[in-house]
N, C-alpha and C positions, 0 to 999 in steps of 0.2 A: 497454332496459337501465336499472337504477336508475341514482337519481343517483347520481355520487362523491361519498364522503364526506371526500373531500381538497379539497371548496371549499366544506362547510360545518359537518365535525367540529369540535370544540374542540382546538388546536394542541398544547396539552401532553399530551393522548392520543394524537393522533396522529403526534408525534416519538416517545411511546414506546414503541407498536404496532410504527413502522418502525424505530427505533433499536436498539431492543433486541434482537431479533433481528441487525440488521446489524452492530451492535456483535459479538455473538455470532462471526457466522462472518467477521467482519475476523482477528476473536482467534485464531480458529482456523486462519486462513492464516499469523498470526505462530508459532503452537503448532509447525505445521507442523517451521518450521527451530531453535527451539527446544527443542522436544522432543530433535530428535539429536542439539542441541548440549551438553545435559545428559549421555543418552545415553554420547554420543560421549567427552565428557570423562570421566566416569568409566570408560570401558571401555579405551579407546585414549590418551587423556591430551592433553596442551594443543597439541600437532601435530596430533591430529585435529580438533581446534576451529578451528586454523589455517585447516585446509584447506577447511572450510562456511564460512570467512568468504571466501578467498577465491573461493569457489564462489558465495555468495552471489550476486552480481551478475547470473548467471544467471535466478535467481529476479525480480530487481528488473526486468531486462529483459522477463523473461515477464507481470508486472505491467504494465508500460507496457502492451505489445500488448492484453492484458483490457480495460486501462483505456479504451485509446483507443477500441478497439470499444464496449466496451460503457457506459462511459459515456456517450458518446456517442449510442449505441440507446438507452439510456434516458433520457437527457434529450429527444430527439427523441419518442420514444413519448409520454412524459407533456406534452409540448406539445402535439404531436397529440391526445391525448384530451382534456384540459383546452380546445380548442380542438373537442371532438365531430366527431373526425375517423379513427374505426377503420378505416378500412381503408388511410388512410397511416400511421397506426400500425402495423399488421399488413406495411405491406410493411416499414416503417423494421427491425421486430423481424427477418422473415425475411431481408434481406439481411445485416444482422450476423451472425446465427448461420453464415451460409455464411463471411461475412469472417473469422469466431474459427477453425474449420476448418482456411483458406486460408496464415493469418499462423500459426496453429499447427504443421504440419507443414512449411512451410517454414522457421522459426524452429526445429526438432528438427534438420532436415539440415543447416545452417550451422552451430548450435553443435555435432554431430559431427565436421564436415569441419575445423570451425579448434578443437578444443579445447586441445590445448598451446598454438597460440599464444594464445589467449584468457589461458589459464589464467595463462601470464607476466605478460601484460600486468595479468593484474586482482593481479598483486602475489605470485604464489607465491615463494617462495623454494625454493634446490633441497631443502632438507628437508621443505617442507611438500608439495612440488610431486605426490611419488607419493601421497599419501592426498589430496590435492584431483583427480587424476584419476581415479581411481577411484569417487570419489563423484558429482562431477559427469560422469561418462562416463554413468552407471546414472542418476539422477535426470534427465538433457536428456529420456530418452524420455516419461517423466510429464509435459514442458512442452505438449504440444500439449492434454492432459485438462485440464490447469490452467487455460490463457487459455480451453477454451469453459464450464468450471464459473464460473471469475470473472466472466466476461463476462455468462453466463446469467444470473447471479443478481443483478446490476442489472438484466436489465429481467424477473424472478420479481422483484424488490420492485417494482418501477414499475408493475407488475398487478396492485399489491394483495394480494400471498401473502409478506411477508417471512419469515414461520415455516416456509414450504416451503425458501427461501433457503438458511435456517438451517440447516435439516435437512440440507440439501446438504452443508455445509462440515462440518457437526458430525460428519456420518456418519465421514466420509474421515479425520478428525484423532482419532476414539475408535479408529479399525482402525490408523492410523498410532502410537500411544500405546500398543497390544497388544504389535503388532509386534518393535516397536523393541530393547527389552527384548528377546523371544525370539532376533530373529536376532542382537544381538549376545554376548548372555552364554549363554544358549544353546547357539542356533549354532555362536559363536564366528566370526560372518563381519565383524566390524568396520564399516569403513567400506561396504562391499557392504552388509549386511544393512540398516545406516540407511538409506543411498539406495531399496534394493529396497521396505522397510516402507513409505518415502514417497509410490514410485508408486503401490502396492499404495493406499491410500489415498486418493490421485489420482484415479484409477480408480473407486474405490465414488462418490467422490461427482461423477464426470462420470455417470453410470448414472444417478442420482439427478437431475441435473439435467437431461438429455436426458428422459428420462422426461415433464419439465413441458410438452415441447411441444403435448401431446393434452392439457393441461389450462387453457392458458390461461383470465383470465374475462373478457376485456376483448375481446379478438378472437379472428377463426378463423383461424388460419394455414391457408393454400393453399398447394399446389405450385408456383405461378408465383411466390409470395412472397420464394421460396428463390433465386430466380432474381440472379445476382450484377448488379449495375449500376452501372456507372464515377458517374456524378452521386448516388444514393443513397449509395455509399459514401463520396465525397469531402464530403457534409454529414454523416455521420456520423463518419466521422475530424475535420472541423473543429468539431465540437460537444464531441469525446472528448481534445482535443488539449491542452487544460491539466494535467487531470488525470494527463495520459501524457506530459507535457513533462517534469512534475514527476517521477518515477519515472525518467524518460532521467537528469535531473540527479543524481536520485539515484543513480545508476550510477555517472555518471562522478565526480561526490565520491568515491564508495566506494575507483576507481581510484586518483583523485587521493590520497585519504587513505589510504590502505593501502600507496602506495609511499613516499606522504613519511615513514609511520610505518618501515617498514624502513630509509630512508636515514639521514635522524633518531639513529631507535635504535638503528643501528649504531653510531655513534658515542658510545654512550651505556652505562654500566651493563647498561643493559636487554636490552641485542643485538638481533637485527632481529626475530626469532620471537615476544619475549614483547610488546612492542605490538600487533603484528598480531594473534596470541590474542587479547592483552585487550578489542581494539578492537570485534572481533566481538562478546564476550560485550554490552558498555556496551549497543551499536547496536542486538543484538538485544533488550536487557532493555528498553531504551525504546522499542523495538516494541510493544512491549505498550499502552503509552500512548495513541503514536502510531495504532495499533490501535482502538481505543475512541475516539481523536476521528475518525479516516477512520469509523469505522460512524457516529457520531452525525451526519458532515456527508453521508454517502450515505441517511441514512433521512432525514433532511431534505430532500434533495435533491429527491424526489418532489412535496413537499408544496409548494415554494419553487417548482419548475416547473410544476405544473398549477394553482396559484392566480395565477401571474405571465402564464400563458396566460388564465386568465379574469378579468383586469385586477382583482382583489384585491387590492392590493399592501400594503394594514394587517396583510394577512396573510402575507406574502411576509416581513414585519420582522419580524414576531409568533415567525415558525420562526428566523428567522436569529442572531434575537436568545436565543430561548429554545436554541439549539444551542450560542453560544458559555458561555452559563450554563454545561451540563453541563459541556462544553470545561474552564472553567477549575475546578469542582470536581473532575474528574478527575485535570488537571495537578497540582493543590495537591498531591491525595495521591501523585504521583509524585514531587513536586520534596523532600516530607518523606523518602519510601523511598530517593532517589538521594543528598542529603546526610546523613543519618543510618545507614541501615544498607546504605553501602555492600558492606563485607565479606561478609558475611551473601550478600547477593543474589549475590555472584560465587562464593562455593562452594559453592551449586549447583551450578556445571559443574566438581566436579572439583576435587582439589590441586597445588600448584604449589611452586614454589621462592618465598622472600620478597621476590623482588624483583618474580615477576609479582604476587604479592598487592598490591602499593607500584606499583606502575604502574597495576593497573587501577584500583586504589580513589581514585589522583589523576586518572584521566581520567575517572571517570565522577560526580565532584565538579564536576570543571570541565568537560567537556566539554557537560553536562546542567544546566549553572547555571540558563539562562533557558526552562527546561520550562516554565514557569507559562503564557508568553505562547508558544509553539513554534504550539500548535496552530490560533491563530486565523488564520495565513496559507493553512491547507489549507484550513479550513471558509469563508474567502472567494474562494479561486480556486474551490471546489464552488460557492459561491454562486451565482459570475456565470456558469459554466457551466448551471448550472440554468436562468438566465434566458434562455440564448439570448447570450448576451456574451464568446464563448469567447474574443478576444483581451486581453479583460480577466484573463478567466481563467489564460490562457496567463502572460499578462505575471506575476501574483502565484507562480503557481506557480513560475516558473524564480527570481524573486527573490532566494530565501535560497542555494537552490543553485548559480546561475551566474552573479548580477550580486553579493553578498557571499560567499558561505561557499570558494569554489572560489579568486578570487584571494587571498582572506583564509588559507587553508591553504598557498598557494604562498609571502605574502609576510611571513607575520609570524613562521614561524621563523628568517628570514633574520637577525631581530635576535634571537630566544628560545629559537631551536632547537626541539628537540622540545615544549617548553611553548607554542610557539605556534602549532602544529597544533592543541594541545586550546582554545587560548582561540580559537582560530577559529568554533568552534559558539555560543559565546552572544551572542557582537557579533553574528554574521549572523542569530539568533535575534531579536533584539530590532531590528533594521534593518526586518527582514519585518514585523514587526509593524507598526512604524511605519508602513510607506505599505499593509496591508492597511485599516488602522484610516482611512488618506486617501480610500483609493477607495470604500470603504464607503460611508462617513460621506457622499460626493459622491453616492452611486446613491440612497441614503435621503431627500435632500436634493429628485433629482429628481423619486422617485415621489412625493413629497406634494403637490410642485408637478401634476405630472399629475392627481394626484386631487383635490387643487383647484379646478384648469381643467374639469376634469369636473363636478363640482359648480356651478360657474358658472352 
C-alpha cells in the first residue's frame, strides 16, 4: 500500500480535504431537523415547532449511539493504521458496523414502547403533546438508518474518502428538502409528511453508505470481521465515549431546559408554549454553527490520530491549532448573525404573536452571548479522543453540560426567573472554555517534552 498522506501532507490541505466535506454532512444532519422546522412553521404554525423541539431529543440520543460507535471505530482505525496495522483495523471497522446495527434497532423498539412517557418527560405540554407524537412516532423508525449512516461515515473519513462521506449525508438531506414541501402543502399531511420525508431521506443515504463496505482503500473486510466481540467493543465504546457523553448531556440540558422554560413561562407573559417554541428555533439556528465546528474537529480528527500514532506530535498541534483558527472565524460570523439580526433569522420558521417574537429575540441575544468561545470545548474533548485519552476526553465533554450549564439552569432562575435559564448558556460557555484552554495547553506542554527526550 502507498504511504498515508496523513504523516506527510501539508496540514492546512489536509484539514481541508477532511473538513470540508465533514463540515458539509455535519450541516446536513442539522438541515435535517431544520428544514421541518421551517417547513413545519409555516405550514402547521409555532405548536408544531413546539413539538420537533420536544421531539428533538430523540435525535440527540440517536447522536450519542453514532457517536459512541463510530467515533470510536474511527479513532481506533486510524491508530491502527497510523501504527501499520490493517487488519486490526479491519476487524475494529467490522465490529462497529455490527454494534451501529445492534444499538440501532434496539434503540427503534424502546423509543416505540415508551413514547408518551418519553414525550412528557422531554417537556410536551398537553397542547403540544398530539403533534410531538405524531412526528416522533414516524421519525423513531429512521433512527436505526441514522446511527449506521453517522456511524459509517467517521470511519468512510478515516479511510481517506470524506467526499464519499459527504455524498452520503448530502444525498439523504437534498430528497429530505424535496420532500418536505410536497407532503406538507401538497399533501396536506402536516406533521406526518415532515417526519415521513425525513426517513424517506434516512434511508437514501443509509444505501449510500452501506454501499462503502465493498469499497474500502485501507482494508478488506472479511466475514469473520463482522463477527461481534465483548473486548473489541468495550475499546471501542471507551475510545467513542466523550464525544457520546457530550450528546447524553446534551439531552438531558434539553430536558432539563425545556421544563424549566415551561415552568418559568408559565408564570410569565410568555405562557409555557411560546419559550418552548422559541427555545427550539435559538438551539436549532445555532446548530448550524455548532455544525461546522463538529465537521472541522471530526476532519481533524483523523489527521491528530494517525500522526499521534506515528509519534509526530509538531504535527498533531500543527492540526489542532489550525482547527480552532477556523473554529473561531466561524463563531465570529455567528456571534455578528445572532446579536444583530436576530429577527430576521427567527422568521424563517413562520409568524407568531409579539410576544413570541420578544421572547425568542432575547433568548437567542442572550442565550448565544459566548458563541465566539462555544466551540473550542468540542474541538478539545475530539482532540484528546483522537489521541487515544478518552477520559480526558470524556471529562471536557460533560463539562459545559453537566458540571456548569445543567446546575446553572436549575439555580439561577431561583433569583431571575426565567432570565436565568437564558443567562445559564454563556457562564457555562465560557467556564468550558477556560479548563479546555488548561488541559490543552498541559498535553502541548508534554508532547514537546517527549520530543525532546527523543531528540536527546
Amino acid at each position: 500500500m502507498n504511504e498515508n498522506p496523513l504523516g506527510h501532507e501539508k496540514i492546512q490541505k489536509l484539514l481541508k480535504d477532511f473538513a470540508v466535506p465533514s463540515i458539509t454532512a455535519s450541516l446536513v444532519g442539522s438541515l435535517y431537523n431544520i428544514v421541518d422546522q421551517i417547513f413545519i412553521g409555516q405550514g402547521v404554525g409555532y405548536l408544531g415547532n413546539a413539538a420537533t423541539n420536544v421531539s428533538y431529543p430523540f435525535s440527540t440520543i440517536c447522536l450519542a449511539i453514532s457517536l459512541l460507535i463510530g467515533i470510536g471505530s474511527a479513532s481506533r482505525f486510524s491508530l491502527y493504521l497510523g501504527n501499520k496495522e490493517p487488519e486490526s483495523a479491519a476487524r475494529t471497522a467490522g465490529n462497529g458496523i455490527s454494534l451501529m446495527v445492534v444499538f440501532g434497532l434496539a434503540y427503534l423498539a424502546i423509543g416505540e414502547c415508551l413514547l408518551p412517557q418519553l414525550l412528557k418527560l422531554f417537556g410536551a405540554t398537553e397542547d403540544v403533546f398530539p403533534y410531538a407524537q405524531q412526528y416522533a412516532g414516524v421519525t423513531l423508525v429512521g433512527m436505526p438508518f441514522l446511527i449506521v449512516t453517522n456511524g459509517m461515515s467517521n470511519l468512510i473519513r478515516a479511510d481517506g474518502s470524506p467526499r464519499y462521506s459527504m455524498t452520503c449525508m448530502l444525498a439523504g438531506a437534498i430528497a429530505n428538502t424535496i420532500l418536505d414541501p410536497i407532503f406538507i402543502f401538497v399533501f396536506h399531511w402536516g406533521m406526518f409528511g415532515a417526519a415521513l420525508a425525513t426517513i424517506l431521506g434516512q434511508l437514501l443515504s443509509f444505501l449510500f453508505a452501506v454501499r462503502y463496505l465493498w469499497r474500502f482503500k485501507s482494508i478488506r473486510l472479511r466475514r469473520e470481521d463482522f463477527r461481534p466481540g465483548v473486548t473489541e467493543s468495550l475499546k471501542t465504546c471507551s475510545m467513542g465515549i466523550s464525544s457520546s457523553s457530550n450528546q447524553i448531556a446534551i439531552t438531558f440540558v434539553q430536558i432539563i431546559l425545556y421544563n424549566s422554560l415551561t415552568y418559568y413561562g408559565a408564570r410569565t407573559a410568555y405562557g409555557s408554549d411560546i419559550p418552548l417554541a422559541a427555545c427550539g428555533i435559538v438551539m436549532k439556528t445555532n446548530a448550524i454553527v455548532l455544525a461546522i465546528v463538529v465537521g472541522i474537529s471530526q476532519g481533524a480528527q483523523p489527521i491528530i490520530g494517525f500522526n499521534y500514532g506515528a509519534k509526530q506530535y509538531s504535527r498533531v498541534r500543527e492540526a489542532y491549532l489550525l482547527a480552532v483558527k477556523w473554529n473561531l472565524v466561524v463563531s465570529s460570523v455567528g456571534f455578528v448573525l445572532f446579536q444583530c439580526f436576530p429577527r430576521y433569522i427567527i422568521s424563517l420558521f413562520g409568524d407568531g404573536e409579539p410576544l413570541y417574537f420578544e421572547f425568542a429575540v432575547l433568548f437567542m441575544r442572550t442565550y448565544l452571548f459566548m458563541v465566539l468561545v462555544n466551540g473550542v470545548q468540542l474541538l478539545s474533548s475530539s482532540f484528546f479522543t483522537a489521541i487515544g485519552k478518552a477520559m480526558k476526553g470524556a471529562l471536557l465533554a460533560l463539562t459545559r453540560q453537566v458540571f456548569f450549564l445543567i446546575p446553572l439552569i436549575l439555580l439561577l432562575p431561583l433569583r431571575f426567573g426565567i432570565m436565568g435559564v437564558l443567562l445559564a448558556g454563556p457562564v457555562a460557555d465560557f467556564g468550558a472554555f477556560l479548563l479546555s484552554a488548561l488541559l490543552v495547553g498541559r498535553e502541548f506542554r508534554r508532547q514537546k517534552m517527549i520530543s525532546a527526550a527523543d531528540k536527546a
